[in-house]
C-alpha positions in Angstrom: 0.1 22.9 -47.2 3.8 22.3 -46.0 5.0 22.6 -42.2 8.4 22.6 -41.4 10.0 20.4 -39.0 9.4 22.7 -35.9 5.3 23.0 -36.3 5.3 19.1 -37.1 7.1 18.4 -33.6 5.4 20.9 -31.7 1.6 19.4 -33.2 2.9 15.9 -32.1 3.7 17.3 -28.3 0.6 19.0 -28.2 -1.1 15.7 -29.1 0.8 13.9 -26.6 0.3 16.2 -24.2 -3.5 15.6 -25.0 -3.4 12.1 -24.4 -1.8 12.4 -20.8 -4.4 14.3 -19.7 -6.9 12.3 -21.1 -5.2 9.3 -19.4 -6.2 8.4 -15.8 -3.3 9.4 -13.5 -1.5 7.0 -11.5 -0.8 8.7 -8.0 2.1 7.7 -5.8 1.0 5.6 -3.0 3.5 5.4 0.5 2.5 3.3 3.3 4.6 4.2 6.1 4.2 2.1 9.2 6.3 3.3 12.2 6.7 0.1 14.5 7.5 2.4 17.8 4.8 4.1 17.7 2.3 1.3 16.5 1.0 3.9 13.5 0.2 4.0 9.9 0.7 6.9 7.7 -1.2 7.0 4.1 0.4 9.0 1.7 -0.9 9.9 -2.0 1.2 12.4 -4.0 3.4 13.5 -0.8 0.1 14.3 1.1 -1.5 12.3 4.0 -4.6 10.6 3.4 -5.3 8.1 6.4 -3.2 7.9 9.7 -4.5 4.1 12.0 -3.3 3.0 14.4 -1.5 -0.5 14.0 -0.1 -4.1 15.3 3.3 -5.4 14.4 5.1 -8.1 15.7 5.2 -8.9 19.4 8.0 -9.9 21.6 9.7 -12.8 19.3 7.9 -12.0 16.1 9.5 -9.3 14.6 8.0 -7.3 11.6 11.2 -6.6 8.9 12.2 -3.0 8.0 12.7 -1.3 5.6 11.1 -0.2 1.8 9.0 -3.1 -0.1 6.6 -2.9 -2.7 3.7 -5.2 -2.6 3.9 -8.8 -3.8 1.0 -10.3 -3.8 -2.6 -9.3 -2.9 -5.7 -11.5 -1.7 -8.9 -10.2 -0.9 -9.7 -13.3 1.2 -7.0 -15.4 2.8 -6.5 -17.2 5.5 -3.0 -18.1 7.0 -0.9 -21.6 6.3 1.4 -21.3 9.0 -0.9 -20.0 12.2 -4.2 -21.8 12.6 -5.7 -20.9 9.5 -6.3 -17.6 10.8 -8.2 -15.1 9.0 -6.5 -12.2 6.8 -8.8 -10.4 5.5 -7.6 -7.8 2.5 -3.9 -9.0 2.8 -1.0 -7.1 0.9 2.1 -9.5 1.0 5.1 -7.6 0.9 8.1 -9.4 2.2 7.8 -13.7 2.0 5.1 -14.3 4.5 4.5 -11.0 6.2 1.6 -8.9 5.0 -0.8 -5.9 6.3 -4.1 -7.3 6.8 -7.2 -6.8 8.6 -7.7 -8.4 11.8 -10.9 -8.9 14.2 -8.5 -8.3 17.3 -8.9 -4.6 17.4 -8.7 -3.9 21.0 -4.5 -4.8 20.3 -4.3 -2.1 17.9 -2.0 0.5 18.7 0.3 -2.1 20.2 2.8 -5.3 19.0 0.4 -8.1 18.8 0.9 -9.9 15.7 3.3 -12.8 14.8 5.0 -10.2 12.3 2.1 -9.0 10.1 1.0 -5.5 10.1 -2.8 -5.5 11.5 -5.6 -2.9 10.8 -8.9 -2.4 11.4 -10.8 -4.1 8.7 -12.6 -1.1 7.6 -8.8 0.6 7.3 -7.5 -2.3 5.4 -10.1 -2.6 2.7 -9.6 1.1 2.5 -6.4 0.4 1.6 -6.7 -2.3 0.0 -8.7 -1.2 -2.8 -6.3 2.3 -2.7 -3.3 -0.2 -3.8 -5.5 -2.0 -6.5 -6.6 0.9 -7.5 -3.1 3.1 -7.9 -1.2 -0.3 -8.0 1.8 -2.5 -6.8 4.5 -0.4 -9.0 2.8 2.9 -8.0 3.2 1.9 -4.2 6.0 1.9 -1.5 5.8 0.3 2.5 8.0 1.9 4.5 8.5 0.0 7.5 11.0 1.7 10.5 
């Protein structure tokens, strides 16, 4: 039995279609940190998810602005440059800075850091594995 052209192409949408669904969706991850108010917002698909309180940089050590994507993620890692300090769950996103678990949680919620965003370690293995999970190219930090 013969199809024309039309039936053909709209069998190979339907097909297609088929396969998206099948496919595990990707949602869109934004990680907006606002430095005044020393908060994170979680955002999948446009809605919030999480909302922590963070640490940025302290007088002299400023955290950059603006929109990154993450460069480079480490589980465990422990810092070159200050002391071999611990940074646990680190996203790198702009040369050295990164968001990262800290053990200092009584500075949450204000600049404490030598640039680095900190979260509770609980919040930043949360995200951490959100960001594997969805990953880098599916994920914007805002920083403002």
């Amino acid at each position: 039995m013969k199809f024309g052209l039309g039936v053909r192409l709209a069998f190979a949408a339907a097909i297609f279609t088929s396969a998206l669904a099948l496919s595990p969706a990707r949602a869109g991850v934004v990680v907006q940190i606002d430095k005044s108010s020393q908060r994170m917002a979680v955002r999948i698909d446009g809605a919030t998810r999480y909302s922590w309180p963070v640490s940025t940089g302290r007088s002299g050590y400023g955290t950059p602005s603006g929109v990154f994507r993450p460069q480079s993620m480490h589980r465990r890692y422990f810092s070159r440059k200050y002391y071999n300090s611990p940074m646990p769950n680190a996203i790198f996103f702009h040369y050295g800075f990164a968001i990262h678990g800290t053990t200092d949680i009584r500075r949450l919620g204000g600049p404490a850091s030598h640039g680095c965003v900190r979260l509770h370690p609980s919040h930043a293995a949360a995200l951490f594995a959100l960001v594997q999970r969805n990953g880098s190219r599916n994920t914007r930090i805002v920083i403002n």
